[in-house]
N, C-alpha and C positions, 0 to 999 in steps of 0.2 A: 084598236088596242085590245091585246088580248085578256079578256077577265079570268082571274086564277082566283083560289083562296089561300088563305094566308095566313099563318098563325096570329093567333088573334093581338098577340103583345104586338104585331105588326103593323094591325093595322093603324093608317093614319096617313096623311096626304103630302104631311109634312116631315124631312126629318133636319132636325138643328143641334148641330153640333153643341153638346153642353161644354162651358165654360165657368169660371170660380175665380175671385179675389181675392178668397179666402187660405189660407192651409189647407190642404187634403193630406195631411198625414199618411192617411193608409188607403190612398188613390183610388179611392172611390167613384170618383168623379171620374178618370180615368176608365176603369173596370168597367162601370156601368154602359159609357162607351164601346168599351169594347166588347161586352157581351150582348148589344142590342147591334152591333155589325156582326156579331161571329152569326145573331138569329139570324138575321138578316142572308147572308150568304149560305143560311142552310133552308131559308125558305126559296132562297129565287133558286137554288142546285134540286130538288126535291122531282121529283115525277106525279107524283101525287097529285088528286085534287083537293085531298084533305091536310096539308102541309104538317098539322100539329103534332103528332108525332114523331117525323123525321126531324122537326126542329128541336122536339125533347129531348131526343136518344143522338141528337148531333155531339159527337166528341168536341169538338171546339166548343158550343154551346156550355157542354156537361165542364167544361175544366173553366172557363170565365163565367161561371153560375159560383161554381166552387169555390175560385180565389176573392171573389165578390161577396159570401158569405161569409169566409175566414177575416176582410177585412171587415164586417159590419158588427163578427161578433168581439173583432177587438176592440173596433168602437163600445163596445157595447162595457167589456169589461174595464177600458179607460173612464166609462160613466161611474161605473161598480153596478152595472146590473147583467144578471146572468142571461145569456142570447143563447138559444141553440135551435137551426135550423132545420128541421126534417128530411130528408131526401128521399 
């Protein structure tokens, strides 16, 4: 098998689909989904041995990092406390 590296939120042996009983109002649980596949298909696309940056500056990455932040900070504002993420 061939050893590569990997962005580091990647690594891991396992991956399990998350799942929820709960309400996800603002799909969170969704999101986070899909921005750990969008890393994902931009680590295993990568030429690199250093992965982490083509998985940073990945457009799919950059835009489910985004909608995943705009949902936490509504969360956030549904609490009443003010969220702002750095980019």
């Amino acid at each position: 098998m061939n050893e590569y590296k990997t962005h580091p939120a990647l690594i891991t042996d396992n991956y399990v689909r998350a799942t929820t009983l709960v309400p996800d109002k603002y799909g969170i649980i969704q999101l986070s989904n899909d921005l750990l596949v969008a890393m994902h298909e931009a680590d295993k696309s990568s030429l690199k041995d250093d992965t982490t940056e083509d998985v940073s500056l990945n457009a799919s990455v950059i835009d489910n990092f985004t909608k995943l932040a705009d949902a936490m900070e509504d969360l956030a504002k549904d609490m009443g406390i003010e969220a702002k993420f750095k980019f």
